[in-house]
MIPALO-669527 format. One line per 8 residues: number of its first residue (from 1); their letters; for each residue y, x, z of N, C-alpha, C, O. Coordinates in Angstrom, 2 decimals. Example, Ala and Ser with C-alpha at 12.3 -4.5 7.8 and 13.67 -1.06 7.14 Angstrom:
1	as	-5.69:13.19:7.80:-4.50:12.30:7.80:-3.30:13.20:7.80:-3.32:14.24:8.46; -2.25:12.85:7.08:-1.06:13.67:7.14:0.03:12.90:7.87:1.14:13.41:8.04
This chain:
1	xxxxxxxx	-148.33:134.36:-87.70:-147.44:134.11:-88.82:-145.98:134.12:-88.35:-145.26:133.16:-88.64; -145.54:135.08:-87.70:-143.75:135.53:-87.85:-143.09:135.10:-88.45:-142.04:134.68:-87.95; -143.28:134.98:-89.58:-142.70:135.33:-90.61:-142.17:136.04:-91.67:-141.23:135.67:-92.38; -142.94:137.34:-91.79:-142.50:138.10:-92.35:-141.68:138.69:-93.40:-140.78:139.54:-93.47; -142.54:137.65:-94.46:-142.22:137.65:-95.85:-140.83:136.63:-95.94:-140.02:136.67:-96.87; -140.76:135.82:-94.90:-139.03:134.49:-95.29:-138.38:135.66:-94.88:-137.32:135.85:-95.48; -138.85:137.02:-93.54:-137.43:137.53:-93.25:-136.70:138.58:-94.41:-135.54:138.98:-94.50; -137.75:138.79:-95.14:-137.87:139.89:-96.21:-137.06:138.86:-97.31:-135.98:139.25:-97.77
9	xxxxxxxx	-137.42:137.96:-97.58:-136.85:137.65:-98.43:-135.48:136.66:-98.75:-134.95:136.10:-99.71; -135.24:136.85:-97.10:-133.91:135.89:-96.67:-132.96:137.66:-97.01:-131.94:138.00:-97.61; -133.79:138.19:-96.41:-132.94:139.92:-97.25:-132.35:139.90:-98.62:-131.17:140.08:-98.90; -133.36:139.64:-99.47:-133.11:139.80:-100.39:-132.12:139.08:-101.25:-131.32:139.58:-102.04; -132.36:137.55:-100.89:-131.05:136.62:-100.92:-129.85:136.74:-100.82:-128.85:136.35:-101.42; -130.09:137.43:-99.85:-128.79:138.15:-99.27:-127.75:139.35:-100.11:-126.54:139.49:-100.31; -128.93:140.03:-100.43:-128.45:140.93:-101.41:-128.19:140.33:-102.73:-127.13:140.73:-103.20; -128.80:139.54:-103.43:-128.54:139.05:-104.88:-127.35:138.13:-104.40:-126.72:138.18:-105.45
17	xxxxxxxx	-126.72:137.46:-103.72:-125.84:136.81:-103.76:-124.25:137.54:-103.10:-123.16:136.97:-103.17; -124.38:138.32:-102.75:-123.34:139.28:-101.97:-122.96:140.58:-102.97:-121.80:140.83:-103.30; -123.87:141.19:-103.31:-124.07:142.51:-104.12:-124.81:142.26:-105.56:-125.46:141.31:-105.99; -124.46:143.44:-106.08:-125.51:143.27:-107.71:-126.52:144.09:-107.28:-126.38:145.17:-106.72; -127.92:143.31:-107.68:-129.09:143.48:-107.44:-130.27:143.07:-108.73:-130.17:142.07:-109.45; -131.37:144.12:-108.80:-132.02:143.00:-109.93:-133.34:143.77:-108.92:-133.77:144.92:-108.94; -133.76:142.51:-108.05:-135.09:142.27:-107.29:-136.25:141.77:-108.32:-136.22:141.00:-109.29; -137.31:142.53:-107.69:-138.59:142.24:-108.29:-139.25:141.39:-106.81:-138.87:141.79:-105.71
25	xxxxxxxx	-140.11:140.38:-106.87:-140.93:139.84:-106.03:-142.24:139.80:-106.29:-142.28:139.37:-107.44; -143.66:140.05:-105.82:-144.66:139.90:-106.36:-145.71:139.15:-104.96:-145.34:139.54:-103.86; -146.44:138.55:-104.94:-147.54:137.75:-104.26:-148.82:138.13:-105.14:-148.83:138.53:-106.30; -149.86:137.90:-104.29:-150.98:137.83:-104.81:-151.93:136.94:-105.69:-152.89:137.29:-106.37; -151.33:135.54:-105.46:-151.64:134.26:-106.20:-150.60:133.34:-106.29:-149.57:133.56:-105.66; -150.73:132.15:-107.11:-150.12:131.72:-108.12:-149.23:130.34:-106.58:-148.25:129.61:-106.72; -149.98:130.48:-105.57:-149.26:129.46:-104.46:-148.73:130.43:-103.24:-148.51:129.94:-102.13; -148.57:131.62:-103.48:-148.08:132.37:-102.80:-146.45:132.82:-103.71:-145.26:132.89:-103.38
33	xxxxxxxx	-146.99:132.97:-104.57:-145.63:133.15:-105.50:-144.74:131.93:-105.67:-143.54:132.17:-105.56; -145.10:130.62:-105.94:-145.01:129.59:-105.47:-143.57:129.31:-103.93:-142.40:128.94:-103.89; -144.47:129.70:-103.08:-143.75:129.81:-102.32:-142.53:131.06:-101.55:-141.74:131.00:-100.61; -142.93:132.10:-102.51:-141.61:132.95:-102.65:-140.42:132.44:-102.94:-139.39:132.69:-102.32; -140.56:131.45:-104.24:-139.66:130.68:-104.95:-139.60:130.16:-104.25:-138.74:130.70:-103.56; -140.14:128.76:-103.44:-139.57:127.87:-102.30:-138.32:128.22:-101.81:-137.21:127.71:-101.93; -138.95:129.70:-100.93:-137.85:130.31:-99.85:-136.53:130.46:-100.43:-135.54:129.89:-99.95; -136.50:131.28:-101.55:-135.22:131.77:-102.17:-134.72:130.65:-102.50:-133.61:130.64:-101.98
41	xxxxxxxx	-134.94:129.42:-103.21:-134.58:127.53:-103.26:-134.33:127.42:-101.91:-133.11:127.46:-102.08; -134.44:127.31:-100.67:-134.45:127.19:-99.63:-132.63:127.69:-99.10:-131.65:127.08:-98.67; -132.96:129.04:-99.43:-131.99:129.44:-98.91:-130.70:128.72:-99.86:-129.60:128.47:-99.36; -130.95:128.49:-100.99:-129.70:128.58:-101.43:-129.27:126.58:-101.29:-128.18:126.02:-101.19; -130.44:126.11:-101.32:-129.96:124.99:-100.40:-129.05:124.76:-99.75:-128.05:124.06:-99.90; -129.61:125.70:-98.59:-129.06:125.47:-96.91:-127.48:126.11:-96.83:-126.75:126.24:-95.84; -127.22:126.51:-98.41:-125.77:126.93:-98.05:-124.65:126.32:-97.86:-125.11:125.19:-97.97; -123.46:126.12:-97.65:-122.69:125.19:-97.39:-122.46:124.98:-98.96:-122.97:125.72:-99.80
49	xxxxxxxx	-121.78:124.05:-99.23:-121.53:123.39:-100.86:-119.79:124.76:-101.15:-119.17:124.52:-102.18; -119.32:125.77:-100.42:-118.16:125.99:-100.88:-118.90:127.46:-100.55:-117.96:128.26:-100.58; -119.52:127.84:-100.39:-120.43:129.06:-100.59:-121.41:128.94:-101.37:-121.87:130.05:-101.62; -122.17:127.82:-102.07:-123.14:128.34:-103.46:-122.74:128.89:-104.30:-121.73:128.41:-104.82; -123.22:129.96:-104.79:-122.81:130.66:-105.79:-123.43:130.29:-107.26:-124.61:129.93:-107.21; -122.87:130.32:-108.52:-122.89:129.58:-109.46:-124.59:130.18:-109.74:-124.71:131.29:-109.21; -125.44:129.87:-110.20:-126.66:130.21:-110.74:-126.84:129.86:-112.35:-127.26:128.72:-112.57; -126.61:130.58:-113.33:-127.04:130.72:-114.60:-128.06:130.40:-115.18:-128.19:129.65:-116.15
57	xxxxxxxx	-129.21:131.24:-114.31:-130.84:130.91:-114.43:-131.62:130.28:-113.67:-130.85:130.39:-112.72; -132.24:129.86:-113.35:-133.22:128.99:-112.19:-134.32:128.62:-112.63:-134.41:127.51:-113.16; -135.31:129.39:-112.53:-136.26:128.68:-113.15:-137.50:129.46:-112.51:-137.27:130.33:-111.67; -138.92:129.14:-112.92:-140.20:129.72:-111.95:-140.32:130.84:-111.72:-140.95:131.29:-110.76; -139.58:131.66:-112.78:-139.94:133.41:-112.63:-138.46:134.04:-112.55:-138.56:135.27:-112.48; -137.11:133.60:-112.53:-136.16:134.20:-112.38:-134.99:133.60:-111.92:-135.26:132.40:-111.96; -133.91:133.72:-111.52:-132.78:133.40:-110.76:-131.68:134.17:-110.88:-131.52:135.26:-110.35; -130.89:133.58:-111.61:-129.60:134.53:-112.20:-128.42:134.14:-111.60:-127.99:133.04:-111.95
65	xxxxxxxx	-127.84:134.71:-110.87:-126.53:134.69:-110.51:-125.30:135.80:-110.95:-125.16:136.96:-110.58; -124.46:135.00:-111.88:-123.57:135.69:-112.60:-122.62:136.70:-111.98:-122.37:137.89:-112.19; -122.16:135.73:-111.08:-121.03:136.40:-109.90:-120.93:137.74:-109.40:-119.98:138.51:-109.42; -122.29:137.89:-108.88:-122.63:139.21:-108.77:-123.59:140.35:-110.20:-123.91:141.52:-110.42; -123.63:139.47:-110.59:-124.62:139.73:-111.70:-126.67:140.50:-111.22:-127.46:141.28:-111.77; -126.67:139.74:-110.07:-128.14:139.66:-109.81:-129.01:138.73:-110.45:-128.79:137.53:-110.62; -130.06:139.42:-110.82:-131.33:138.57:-111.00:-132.89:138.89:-110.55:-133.50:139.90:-110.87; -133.27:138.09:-109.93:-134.47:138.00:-109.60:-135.58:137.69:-110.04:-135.73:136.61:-110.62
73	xxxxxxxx	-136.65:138.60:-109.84:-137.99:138.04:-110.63:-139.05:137.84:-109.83:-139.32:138.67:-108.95; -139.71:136.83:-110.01:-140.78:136.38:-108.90:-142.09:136.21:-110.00:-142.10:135.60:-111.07; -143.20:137.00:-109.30:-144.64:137.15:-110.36:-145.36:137.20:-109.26:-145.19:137.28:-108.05; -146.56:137.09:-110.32:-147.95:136.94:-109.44:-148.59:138.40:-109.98:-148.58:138.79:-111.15; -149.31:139.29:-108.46:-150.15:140.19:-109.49:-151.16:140.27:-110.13:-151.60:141.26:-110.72; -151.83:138.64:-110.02:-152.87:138.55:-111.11:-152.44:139.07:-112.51:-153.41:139.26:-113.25; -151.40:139.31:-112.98:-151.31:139.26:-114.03:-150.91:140.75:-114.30:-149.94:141.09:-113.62; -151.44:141.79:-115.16:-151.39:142.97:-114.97:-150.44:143.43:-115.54:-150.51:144.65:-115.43
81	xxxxxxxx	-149.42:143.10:-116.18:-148.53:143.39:-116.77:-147.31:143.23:-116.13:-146.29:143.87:-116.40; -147.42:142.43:-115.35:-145.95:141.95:-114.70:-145.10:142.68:-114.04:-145.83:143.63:-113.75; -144.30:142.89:-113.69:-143.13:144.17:-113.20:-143.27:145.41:-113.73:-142.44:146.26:-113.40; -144.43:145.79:-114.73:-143.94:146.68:-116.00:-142.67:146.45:-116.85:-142.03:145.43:-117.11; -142.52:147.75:-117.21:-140.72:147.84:-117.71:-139.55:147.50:-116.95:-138.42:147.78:-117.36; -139.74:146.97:-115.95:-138.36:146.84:-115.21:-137.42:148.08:-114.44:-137.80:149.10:-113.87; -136.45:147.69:-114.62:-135.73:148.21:-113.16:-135.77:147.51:-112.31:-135.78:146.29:-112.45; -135.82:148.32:-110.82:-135.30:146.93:-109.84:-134.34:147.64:-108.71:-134.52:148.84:-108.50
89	xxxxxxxx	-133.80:147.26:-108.32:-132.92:147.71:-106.98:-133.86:147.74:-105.91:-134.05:148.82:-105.36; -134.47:146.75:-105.53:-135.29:146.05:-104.61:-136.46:145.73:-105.07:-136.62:145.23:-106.18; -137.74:146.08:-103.97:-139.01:145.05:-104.83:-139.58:144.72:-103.43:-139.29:145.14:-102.31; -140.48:143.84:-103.87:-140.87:143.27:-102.34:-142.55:142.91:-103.10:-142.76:142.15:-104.04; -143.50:143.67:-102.39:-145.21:143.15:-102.68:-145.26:142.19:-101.56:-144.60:142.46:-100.56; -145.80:141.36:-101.60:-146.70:140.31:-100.53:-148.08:140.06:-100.64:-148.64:139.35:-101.48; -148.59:140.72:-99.69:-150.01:140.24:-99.45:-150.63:141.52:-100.58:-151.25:141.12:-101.57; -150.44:143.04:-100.39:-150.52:143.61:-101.09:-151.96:144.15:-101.11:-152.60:144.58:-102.08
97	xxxxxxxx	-152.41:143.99:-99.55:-154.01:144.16:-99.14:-154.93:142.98:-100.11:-156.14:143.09:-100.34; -154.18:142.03:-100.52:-155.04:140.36:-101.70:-154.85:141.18:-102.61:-156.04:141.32:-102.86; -154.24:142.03:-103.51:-154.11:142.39:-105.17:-155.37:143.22:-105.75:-155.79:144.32:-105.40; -155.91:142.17:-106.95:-157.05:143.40:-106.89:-156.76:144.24:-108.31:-157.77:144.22:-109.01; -156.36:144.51:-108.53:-155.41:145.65:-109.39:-154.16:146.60:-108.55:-153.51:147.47:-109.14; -154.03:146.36:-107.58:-153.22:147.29:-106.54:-152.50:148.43:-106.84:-151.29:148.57:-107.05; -153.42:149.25:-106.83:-152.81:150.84:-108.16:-152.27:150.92:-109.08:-151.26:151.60:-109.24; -153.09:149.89:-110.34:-152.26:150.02:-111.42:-151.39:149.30:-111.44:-150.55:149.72:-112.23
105	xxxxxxxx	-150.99:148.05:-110.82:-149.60:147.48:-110.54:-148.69:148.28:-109.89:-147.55:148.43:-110.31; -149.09:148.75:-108.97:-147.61:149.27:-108.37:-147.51:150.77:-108.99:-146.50:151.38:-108.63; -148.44:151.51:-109.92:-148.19:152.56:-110.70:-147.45:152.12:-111.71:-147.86:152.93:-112.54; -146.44:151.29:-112.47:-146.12:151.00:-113.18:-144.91:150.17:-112.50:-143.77:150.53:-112.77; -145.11:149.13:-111.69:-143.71:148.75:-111.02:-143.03:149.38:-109.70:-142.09:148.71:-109.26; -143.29:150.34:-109.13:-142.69:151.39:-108.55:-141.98:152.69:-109.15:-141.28:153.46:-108.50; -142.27:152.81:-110.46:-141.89:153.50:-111.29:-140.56:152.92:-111.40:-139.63:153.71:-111.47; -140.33:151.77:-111.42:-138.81:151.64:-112.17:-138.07:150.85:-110.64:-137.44:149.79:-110.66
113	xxxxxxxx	-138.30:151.57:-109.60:-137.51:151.59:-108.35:-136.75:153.08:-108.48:-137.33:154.14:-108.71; -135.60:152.93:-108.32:-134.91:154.77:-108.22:-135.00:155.52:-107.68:-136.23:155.64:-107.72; -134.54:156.58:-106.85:-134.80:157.10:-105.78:-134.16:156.10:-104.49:-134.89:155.95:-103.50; -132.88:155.47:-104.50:-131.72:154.95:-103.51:-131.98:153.39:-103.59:-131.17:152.56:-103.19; -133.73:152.97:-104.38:-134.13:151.84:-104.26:-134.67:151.27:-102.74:-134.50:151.76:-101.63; -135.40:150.04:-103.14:-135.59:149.90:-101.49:-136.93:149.07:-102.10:-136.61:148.21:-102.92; -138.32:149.21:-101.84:-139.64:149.04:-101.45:-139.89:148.30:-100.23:-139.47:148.70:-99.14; -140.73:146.94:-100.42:-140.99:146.51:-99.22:-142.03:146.38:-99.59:-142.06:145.87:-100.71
121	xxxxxxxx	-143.30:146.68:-99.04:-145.31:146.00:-99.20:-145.55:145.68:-98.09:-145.57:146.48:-97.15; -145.76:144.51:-98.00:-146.55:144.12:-96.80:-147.87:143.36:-96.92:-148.31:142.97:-97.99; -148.48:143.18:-95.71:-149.70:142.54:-96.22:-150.43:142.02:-94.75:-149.88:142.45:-93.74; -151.49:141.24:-94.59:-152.43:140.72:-93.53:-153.89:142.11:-94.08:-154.39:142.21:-95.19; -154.19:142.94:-92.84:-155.53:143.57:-93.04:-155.93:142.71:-93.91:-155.49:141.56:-93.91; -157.17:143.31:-95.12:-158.37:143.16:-95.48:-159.27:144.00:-95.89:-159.51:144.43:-97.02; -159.83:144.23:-94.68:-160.85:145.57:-94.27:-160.63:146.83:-94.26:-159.57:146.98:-93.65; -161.20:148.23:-94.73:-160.74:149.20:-94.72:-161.37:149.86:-95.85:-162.26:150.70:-95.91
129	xxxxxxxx	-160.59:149.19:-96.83:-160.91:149.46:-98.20:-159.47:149.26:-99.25:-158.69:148.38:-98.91; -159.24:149.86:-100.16:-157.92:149.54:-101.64:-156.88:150.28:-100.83:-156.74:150.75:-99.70; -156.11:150.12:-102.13:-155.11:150.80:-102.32:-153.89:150.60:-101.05:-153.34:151.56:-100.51; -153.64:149.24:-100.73:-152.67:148.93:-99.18:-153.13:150.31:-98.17:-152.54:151.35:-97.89; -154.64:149.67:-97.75:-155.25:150.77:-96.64:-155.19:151.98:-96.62:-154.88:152.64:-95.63; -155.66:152.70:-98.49:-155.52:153.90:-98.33:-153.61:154.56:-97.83:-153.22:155.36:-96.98; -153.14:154.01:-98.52:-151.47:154.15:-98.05:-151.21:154.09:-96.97:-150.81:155.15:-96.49; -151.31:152.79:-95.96:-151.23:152.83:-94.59:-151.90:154.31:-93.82:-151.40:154.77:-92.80
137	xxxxxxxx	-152.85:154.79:-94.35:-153.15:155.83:-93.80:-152.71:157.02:-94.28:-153.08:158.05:-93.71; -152.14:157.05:-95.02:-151.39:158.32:-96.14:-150.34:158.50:-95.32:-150.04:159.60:-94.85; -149.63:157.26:-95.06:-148.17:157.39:-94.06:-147.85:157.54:-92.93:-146.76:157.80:-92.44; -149.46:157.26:-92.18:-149.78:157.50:-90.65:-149.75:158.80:-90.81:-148.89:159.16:-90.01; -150.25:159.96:-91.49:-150.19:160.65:-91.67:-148.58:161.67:-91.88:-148.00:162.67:-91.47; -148.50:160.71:-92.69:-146.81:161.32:-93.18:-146.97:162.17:-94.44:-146.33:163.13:-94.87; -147.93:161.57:-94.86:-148.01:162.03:-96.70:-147.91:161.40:-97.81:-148.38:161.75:-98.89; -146.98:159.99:-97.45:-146.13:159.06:-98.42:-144.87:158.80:-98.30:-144.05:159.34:-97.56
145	xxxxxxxx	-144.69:157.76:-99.23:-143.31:157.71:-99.42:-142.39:156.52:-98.61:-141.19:156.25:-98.53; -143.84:155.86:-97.97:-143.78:154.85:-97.07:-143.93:155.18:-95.54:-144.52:156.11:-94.98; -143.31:154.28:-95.10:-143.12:153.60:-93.22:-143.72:152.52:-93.02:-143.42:151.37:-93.38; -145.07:153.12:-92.10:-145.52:151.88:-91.46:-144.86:151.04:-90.19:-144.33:151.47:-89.17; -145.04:150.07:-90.50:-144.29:148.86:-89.72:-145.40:147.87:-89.04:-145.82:146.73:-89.21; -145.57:148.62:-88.43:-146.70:147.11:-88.00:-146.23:146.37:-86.36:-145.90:146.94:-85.31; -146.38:144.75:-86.73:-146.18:143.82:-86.12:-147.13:142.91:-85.80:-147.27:141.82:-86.35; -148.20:143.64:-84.31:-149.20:142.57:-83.86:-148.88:141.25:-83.67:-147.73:140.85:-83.85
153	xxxxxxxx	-150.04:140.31:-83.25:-150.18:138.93:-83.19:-149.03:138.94:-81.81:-148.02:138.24:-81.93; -149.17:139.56:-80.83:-148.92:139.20:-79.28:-147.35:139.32:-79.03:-146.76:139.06:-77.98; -146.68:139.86:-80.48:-145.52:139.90:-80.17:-144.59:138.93:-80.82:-143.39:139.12:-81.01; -145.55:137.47:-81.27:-145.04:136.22:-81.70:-144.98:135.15:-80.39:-145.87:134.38:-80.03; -144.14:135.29:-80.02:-143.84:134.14:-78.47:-144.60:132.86:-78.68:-144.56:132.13:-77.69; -145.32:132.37:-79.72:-146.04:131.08:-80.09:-147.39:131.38:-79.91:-148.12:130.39:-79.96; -148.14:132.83:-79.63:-149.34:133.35:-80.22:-149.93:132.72:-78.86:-150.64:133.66:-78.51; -150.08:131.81:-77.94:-150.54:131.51:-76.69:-151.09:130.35:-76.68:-150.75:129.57:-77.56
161	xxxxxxxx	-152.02:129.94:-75.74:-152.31:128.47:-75.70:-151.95:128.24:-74.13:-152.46:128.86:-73.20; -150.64:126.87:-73.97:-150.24:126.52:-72.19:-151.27:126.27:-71.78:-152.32:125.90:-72.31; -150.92:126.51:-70.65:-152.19:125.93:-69.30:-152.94:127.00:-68.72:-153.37:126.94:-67.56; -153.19:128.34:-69.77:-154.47:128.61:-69.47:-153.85:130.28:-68.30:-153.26:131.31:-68.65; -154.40:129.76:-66.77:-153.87:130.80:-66.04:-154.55:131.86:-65.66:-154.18:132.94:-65.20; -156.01:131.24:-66.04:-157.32:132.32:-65.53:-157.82:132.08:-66.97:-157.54:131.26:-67.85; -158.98:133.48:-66.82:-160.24:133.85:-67.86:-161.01:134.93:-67.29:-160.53:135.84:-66.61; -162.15:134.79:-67.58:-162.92:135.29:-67.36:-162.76:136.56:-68.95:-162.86:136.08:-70.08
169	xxxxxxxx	-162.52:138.01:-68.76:-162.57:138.72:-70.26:-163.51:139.48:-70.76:-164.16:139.98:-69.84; -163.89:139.82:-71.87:-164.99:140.64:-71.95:-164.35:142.20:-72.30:-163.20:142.60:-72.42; -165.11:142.57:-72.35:-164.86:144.45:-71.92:-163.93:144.64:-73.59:-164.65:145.49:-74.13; -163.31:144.47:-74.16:-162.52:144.05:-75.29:-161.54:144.04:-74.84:-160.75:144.98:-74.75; -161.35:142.32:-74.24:-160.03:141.63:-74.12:-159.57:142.38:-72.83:-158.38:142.68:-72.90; -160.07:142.69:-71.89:-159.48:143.56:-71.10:-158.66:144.93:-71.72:-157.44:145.08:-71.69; -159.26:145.50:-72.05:-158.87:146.40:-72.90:-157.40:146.25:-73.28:-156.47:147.05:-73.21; -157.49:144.98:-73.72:-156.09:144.92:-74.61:-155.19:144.21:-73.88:-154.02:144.32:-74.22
177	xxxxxxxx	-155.54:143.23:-72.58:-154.89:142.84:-71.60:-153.91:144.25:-70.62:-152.76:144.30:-70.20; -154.90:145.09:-70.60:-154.68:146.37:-70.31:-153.75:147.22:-70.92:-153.01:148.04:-70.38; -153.87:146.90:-72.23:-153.14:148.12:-73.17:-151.56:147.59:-73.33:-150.55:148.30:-73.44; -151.65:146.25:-73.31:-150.71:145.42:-74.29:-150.15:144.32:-73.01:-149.18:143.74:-73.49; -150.42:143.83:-71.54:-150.00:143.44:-70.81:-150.11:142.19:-71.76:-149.16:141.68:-72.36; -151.29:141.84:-71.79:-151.56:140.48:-72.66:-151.69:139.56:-71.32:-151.93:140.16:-70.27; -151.55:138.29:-71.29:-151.93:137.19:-70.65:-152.82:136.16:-70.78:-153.31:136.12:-71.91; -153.25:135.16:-69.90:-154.42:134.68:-70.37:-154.65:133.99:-71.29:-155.53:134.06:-72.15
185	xxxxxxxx	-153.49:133.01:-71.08:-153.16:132.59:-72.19:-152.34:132.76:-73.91:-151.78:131.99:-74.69; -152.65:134.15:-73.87:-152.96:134.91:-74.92:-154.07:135.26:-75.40:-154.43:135.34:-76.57; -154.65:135.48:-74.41:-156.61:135.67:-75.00:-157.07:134.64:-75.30:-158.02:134.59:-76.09; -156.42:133.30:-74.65:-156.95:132.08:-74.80:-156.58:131.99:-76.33:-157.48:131.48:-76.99; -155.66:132.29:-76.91:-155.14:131.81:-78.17:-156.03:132.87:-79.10:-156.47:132.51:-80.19; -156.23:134.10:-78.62:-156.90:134.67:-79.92:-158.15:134.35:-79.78:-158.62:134.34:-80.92; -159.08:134.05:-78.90:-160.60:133.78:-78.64:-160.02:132.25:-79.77:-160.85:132.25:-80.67; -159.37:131.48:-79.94:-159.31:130.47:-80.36:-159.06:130.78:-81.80:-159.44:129.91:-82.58
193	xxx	-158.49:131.85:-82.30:-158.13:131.74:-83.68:-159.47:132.90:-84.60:-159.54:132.99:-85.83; -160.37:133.62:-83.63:-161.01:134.32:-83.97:-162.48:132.82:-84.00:-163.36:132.89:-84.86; -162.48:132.27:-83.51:-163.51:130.90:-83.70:-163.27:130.17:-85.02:-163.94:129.17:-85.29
């Protein structure tokens, strides 16, 4: 857990309060979206009191800031309708591998991204099946409109458990000790999170 989605959406903050922007946000469930909103509350917290910028709207699904004249929308894609009809400057999916309507959501809210828009989907694997996967492989390819970005476990400086200087590995973890100049106490941490 990097962080992916706070850095994505400390982005986007960024943009609705600096520039005019009208961001779309979407999560997969109703405490994931939840905590989209947190972050963006978060940030505007942590600002100094002579840098908040005035906010108009505030509320579960949107965030209006006049100044620049951004607004933000934060949805869940349970709901199949949601980021239909919009424009957005920006959109950001989370957890796009969880949506089980996948296609027809983002056939309808990718539509109203422009060409000089900006698309972010990200997601945690879930299996090798839907619409995320088939894409990830469309672009490995280089027959979308997307860039894969991928960011393993081993390159989170926390992903370790101390102490551990030896292991014994199985024909796997070598592998990837091998591939990836993993340490032991890195195998120690994923043998621990795969339990």
């Amino acid at each position: 857990q990097p962080g992916i989605s706070t850095a994505i959406e400390a982005y986007l903050f960024c943009e609705a309060v600096n520039k005019t922007a009208r961001i779309g946000v979407m999560a997969h469930d109703e405490e994931t979206t939840q905590k989209m909103r947190d972050m963006q509350q978060l940030f505007f917290d942590e600002l100094p009191p002579n840098l908040k910028p005035e906010r108009a709207i505030n509320n579960a699904t949107r965030v209006y800031y006049p100044l620049t004249k951004s607004m933000i929308y934060i949805g869940t894609a349970g709901n199949t309708s949601r980021g239909r009809g919009g424009t957005y400057s920006h959109f950001h999916g989370s957890e796009v591998p969880q949506w089980k309507n996948a296609d027809y959501l983002l056939a309808g809210v990718l539509q109203g991204v422009p060409m000089d828009g900006q698309i972010v989907l990200e997601g945690t694997a879930n299996g090798a099946l839907g619409w995320f996967y088939n894409e990830v492989n469309l672009a490995l390819r280089g027959d979308s409109i997307f860039k894969v970005h991928f960011y393993p476990w081993f390159w989170d400086e926390d992903c370790f458990i101390a102490g551990v200087d030896t292991l014994e590995y199985t024909g796997e973890e070598l592998a990837l000790v091998n591939a990836h100049g993993l340490t032991p106490g890195q195998i120690a941490w994923r043998r621990y999170k795969k339990k």
